[in-house]
C-alpha positions in Angstrom: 56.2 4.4 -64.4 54.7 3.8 -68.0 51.1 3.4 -66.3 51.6 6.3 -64.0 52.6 9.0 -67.0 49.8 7.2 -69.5 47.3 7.7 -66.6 48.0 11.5 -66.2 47.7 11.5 -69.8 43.8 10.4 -69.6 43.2 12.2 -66.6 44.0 15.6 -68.3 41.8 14.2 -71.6 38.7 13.6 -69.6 39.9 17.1 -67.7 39.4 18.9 -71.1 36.3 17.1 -71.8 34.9 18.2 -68.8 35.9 22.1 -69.2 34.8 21.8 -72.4 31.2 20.3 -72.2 29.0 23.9 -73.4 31.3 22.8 -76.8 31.2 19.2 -77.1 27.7 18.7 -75.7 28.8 15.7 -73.8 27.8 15.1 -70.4 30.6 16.0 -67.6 29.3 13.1 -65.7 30.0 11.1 -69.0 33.3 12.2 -68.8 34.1 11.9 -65.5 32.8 8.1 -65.2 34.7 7.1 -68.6 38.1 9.0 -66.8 37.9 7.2 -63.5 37.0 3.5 -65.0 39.8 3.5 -67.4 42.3 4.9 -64.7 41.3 2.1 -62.6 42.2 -0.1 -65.7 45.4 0.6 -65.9 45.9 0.2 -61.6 45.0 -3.5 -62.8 47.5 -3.8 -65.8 50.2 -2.1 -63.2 49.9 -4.6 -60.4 46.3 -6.3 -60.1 48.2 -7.2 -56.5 47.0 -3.9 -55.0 43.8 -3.7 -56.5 41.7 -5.3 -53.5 43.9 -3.0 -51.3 43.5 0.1 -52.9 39.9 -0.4 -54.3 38.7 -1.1 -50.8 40.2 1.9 -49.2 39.1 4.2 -52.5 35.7 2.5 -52.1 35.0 3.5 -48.2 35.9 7.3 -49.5 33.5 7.2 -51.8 30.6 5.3 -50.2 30.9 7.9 -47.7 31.3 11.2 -49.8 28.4 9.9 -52.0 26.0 8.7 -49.2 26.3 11.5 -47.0 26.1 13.8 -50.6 22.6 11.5 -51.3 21.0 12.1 -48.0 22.2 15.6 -47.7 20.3 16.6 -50.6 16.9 14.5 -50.1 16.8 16.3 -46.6 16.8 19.4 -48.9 14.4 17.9 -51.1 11.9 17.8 -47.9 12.2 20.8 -47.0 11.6 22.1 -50.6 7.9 20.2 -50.4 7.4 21.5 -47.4 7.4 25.1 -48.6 10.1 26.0 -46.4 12.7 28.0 -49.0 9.0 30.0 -50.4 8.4 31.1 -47.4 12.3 32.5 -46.5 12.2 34.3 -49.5 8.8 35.7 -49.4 9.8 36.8 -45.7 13.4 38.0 -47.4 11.5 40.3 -49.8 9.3 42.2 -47.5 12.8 43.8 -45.9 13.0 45.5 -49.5 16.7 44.5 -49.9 18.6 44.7 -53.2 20.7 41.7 -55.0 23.9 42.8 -53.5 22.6 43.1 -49.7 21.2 39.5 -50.2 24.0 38.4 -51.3 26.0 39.5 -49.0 23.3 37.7 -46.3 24.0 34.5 -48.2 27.6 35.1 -47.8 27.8 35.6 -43.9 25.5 32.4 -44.0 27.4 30.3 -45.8 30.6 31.0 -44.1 29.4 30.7 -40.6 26.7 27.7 -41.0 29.9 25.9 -43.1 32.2 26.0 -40.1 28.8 24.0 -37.8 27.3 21.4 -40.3 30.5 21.3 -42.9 30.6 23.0 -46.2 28.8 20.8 -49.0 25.9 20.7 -46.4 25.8 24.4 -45.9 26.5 24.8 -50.2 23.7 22.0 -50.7 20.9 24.1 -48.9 21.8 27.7 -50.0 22.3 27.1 -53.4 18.7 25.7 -53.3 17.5 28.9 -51.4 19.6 31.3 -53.7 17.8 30.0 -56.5 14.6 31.7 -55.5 16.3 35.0 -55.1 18.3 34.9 -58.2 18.1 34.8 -61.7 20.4 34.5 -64.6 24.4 35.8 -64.6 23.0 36.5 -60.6 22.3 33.5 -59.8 25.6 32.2 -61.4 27.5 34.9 -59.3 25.0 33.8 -55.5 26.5 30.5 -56.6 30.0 30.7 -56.6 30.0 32.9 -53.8 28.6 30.3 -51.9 31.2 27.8 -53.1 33.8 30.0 -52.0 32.7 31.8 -48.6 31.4 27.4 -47.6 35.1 26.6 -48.4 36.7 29.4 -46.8 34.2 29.1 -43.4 34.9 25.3 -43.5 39.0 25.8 -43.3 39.1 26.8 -39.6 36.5 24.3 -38.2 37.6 21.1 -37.2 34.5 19.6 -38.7 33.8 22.2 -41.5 35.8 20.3 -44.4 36.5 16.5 -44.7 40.6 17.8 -45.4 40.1 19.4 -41.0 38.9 16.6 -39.7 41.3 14.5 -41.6 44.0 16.4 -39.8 42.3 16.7 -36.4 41.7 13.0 -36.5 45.3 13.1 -36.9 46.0 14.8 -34.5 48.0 17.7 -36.0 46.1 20.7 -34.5 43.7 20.7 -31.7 40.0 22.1 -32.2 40.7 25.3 -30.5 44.1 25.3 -32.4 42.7 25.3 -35.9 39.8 27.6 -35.0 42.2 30.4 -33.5 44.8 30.0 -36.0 42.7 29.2 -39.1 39.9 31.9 -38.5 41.7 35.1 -39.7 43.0 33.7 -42.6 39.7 32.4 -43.7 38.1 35.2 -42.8 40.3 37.1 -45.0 39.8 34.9 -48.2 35.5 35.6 -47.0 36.3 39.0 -47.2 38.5 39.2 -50.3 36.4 37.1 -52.5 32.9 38.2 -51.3 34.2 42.1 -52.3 35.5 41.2 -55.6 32.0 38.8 -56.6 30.1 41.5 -55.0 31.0 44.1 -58.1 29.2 40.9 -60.4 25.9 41.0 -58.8 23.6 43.5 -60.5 20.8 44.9 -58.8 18.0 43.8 -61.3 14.5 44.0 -61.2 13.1 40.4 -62.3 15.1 38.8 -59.1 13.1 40.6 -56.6 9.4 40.3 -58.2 7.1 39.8 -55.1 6.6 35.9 -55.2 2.7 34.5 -55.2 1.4 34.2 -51.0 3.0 31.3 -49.7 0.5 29.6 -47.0 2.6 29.5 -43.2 4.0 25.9 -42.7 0.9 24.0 -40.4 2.1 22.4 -37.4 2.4 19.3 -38.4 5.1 20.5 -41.3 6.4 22.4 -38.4 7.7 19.2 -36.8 8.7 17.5 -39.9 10.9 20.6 -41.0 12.5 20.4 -37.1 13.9 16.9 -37.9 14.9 17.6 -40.7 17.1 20.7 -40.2 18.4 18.9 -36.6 19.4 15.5 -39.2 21.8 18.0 -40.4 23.8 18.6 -37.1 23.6 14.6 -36.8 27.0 13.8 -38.4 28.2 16.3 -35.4 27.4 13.9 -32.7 28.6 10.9 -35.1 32.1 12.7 -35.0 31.4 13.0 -30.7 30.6 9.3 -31.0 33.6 8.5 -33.3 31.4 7.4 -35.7 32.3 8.6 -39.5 29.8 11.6 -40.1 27.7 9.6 -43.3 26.3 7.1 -40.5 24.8 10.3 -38.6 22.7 12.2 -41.4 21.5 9.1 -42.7 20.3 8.4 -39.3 18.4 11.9 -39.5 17.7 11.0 -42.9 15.7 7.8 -41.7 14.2 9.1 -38.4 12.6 12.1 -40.1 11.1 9.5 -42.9 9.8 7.5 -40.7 8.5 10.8 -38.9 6.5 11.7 -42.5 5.6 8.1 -42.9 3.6 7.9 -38.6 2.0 11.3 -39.8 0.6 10.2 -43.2 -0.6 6.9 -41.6 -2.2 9.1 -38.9 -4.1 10.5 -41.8 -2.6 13.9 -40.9 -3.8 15.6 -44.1 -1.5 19.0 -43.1 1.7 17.3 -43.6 1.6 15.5 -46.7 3.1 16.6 -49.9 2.0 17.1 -53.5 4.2 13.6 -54.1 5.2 10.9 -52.0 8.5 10.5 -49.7 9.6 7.6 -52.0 8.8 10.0 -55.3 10.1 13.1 -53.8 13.8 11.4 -53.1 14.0 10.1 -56.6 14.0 14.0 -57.7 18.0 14.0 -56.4 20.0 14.5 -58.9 21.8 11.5 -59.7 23.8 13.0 -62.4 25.8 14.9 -60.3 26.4 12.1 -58.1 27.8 10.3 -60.5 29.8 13.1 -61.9 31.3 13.1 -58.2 32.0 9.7 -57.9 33.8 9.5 -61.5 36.3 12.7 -59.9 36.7 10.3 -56.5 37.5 7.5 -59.0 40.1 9.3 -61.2 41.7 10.7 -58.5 42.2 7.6 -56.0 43.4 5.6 -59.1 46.2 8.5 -59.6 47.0 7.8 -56.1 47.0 4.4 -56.7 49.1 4.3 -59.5 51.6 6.5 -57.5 51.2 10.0 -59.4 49.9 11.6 -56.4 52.6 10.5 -54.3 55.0 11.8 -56.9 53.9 15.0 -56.9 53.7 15.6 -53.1 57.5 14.1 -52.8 58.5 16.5 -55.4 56.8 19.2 -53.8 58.1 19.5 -50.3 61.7 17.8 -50.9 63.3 15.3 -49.0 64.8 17.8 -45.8 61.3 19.3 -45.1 62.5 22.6 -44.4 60.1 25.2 -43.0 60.4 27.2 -45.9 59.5 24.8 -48.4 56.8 23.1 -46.4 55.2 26.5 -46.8 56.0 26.7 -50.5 54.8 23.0 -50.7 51.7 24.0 -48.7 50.5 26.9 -51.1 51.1 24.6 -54.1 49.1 21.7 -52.9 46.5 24.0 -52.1 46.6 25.3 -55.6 47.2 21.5 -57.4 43.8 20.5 -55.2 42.3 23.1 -57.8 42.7 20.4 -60.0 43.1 16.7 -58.1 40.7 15.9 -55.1 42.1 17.4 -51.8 41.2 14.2 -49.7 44.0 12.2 -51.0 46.5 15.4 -51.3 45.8 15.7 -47.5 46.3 12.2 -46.4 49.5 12.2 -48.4 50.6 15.5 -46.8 50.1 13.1 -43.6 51.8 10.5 -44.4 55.4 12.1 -46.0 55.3 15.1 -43.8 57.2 14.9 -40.0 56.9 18.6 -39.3 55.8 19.2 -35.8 54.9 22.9 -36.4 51.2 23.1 -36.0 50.8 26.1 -37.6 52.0 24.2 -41.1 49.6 22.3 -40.4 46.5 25.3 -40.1 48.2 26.4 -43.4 47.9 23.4 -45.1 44.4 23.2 -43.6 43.5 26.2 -45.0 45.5 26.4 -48.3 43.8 22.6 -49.4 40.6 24.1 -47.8 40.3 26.7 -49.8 42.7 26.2 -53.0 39.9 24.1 -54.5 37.7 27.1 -55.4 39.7 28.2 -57.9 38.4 26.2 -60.5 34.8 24.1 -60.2 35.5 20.9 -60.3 38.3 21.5 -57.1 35.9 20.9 -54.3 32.8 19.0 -53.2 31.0 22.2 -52.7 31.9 23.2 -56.6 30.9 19.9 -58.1 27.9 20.4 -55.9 26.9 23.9 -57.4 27.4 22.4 -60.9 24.9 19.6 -60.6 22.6 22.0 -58.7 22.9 25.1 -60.6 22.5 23.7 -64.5 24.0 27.0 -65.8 27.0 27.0 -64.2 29.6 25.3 -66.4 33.1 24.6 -66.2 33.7 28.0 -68.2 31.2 30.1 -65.8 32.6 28.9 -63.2 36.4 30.1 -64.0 34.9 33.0 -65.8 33.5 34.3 -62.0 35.6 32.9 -59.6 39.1 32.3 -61.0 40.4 35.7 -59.9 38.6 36.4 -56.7 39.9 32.8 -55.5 42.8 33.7 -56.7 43.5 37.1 -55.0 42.2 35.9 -52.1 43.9 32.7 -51.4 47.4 34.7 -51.6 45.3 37.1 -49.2 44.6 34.3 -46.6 47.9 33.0 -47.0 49.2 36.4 -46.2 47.1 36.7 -43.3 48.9 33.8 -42.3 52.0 34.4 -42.3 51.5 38.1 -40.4 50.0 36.3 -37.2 52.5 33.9 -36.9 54.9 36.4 -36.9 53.2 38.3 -34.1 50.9 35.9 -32.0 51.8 32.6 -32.6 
């Protein structure tokens, strides 16, 4: 118990050092690493017994997250050389549309495109379109709406969060189940949130200054830029194949580099880039990989050490009753704000026997979407931070702290009203 309560102790230090990196000047990532190696520490000094147990299962969590995080973005990265975001926004601008109606365009994308290809995917690739629509507080604004309409689009797939496929793996809810159940509620927390960021996004002149002529992508980028968007539905037909969804972008990942690679050796001049494949996927940005794997460290050492556990026990009681696996349901939503809502969810799992499945939709969505409250509560936030520079801990609850907020009671609302009358 000593190791448990000293290891929530550090946990919330390297919590405040990361909210409070635009004052302390030290790196988040710094943080986060520091936080998750000394938890892990103390897992050894409680009972080194476990450690090969509970390292090995934290370690296949984050070898996955990370890897599928690593080829997600140097997919991006091709596209990027291949001029493919220049030319959306360059088509974007001849339509004349102000800040607010493109953001509401990146909006409807990112909460429809989250619920097909997941939402750190759909997060990953818009964030790196927004940024040559948006400048400044905008840009800050595109980016946590994309956070939160990915996160709210991703609660009613069955593949649009790791936390729903967890529980459709699980078999708690069907596909159909969580789509028709989970949809209005999500769409409510789009709607609710996108209205409320919508009143932050100013209509200013410098984001919509015509670009310089972007050349049309040859044929030869054509096909490259094919493979590469298709490697993005690959961890789709991984799930069909029962295969964990990392193993199928990294197979896109490879097939369209070797694509590149027969191309350039064919002496095809139209489809090489200003730098190499090998240089262009050393531009991903490892810091904020490591910033995420220091939060998957942290947090599977609290489960290790049996803080998680204690939290979820306390939460929804020893009797279960419907009314306080509701209760328990919001509040783990809201504590995933805070703690990673992988383990939360495989918890919930394990010390829940509640055959209702529409518990099990509300937990869905509550975890789903209870992480956008603060930054550092989903993959799609800690995402957004290492994309987007400018966002901070601060910005981040600054902008979206109270359209999360009104929303998620919103969705939850939603919720409750269709049980009552369709379900």
């Amino acid at each position: 118990m000593i190791y448990a309560i000293i290891g929530f102790i550090v946990f919330a230090i390297g919590y405040i050092g990361i909210a409070t990196e635009h004052k302390t000047h030290i790196n988040k990532s710094a943080w986060a690493l520091f936080t998750g190696g000394f938890l892990w520490l103390l897992v050894a000094l409680n009972d080194y017994h476990v450690i090969e147990e509970k390292m090995m299962h934290a370690g296949y969590e984050i070898f996955s997250i990370t890897l599928f995080l690593l080829a997600a973005m140097s997919l991006v990265e091709i596209l990027i050389a291949c001029g493919v975001f220049d030319l959306m926004r360059q088509k974007m601008l001849t339509y004349d549309l102000d800040n607010k109606k493109q953001f509401l365009i990146f909006l409807l994308l990112a909460f429809f495109l989250s619920g097909i290809i997941d939402n750190l995917t759909a997060t990953i690739i818009l964030l790196q379109i927004a940024r040559k629509f948006f400048k400044g507080e905008n840009l800050l604004v595109a980016a946590v709406g994309i956070v939160l309409a990915a996160n709210a689009g991703g609660a009613f797939s069955p593949i649009g969060d790791i936390t729903t496929i967890m529980l459709w793996i699980a078999g708690k809810f069907s596909a159909w189940e969580i789509i028709t159940r989970g949809f209005l509620p999500s769409l409510a927390i789009f709607v609710v949130a996108g209205s409320l960021l919508m009143r932050k996004m100013h209509n200013a002149d410098d984001d919509t200054l015509p670009s310089e002529q972007v050349e049309p992508l040859s044929r030869g980028r054509k096909v490259i830029v094919f493979f590469t968007m298709l490697s993005f539905f690959m961890p789709i037909a991984a799930k069909a194949l029962h295969l964990p969804p990392v193993s199928g972008i990294l197979f896109g990942l490879g097939l369209t580099w070797l694509l590149v690679d027969f191309l350039h050796a064919r002496n095809d001049r139209e489809t090489r880039f200003a730098e190499g494949m090998e240089q262009l996927l050393q531009k991903t940005d490892i810091s904020s990989i490591k910033f995420f794997v220091g939060i998957l460290l942290a947090v599977s050492a609290l489960e290790a050490l049996g803080v998680l556990s204690a939290i979820s026990g306390y939460i929804y009681g020893a009797e279960q009753a419907t009314e306080r696996v509701i209760i328990g349901n919001v509040l783990m939503g809201m504590i995933s704000s805070i703690l990673d809502n992988i383990p939360l969810t495989a918890i919930a799992i394990n010390i829940l026997e509640v055959a209702d499945t529409n518990l099990w939709v509300l937990l869905a969505i509550c975890v789903g979407t209870g992480g956008s409250l603060l930054s550092i509560g989903s993959a799609a936030g800690v995402v957004a931070m290492g994309i987007i520079k400018e966002l901070t801990f601060k910005k981040y609850f600054q902008i979206a702290f109270i359209p999360a907020l009104a929303s998620y009671f919103v969705g939850i609302a939603v919720w409750w009203a269709q049980t009552q009358l369709f379900f």
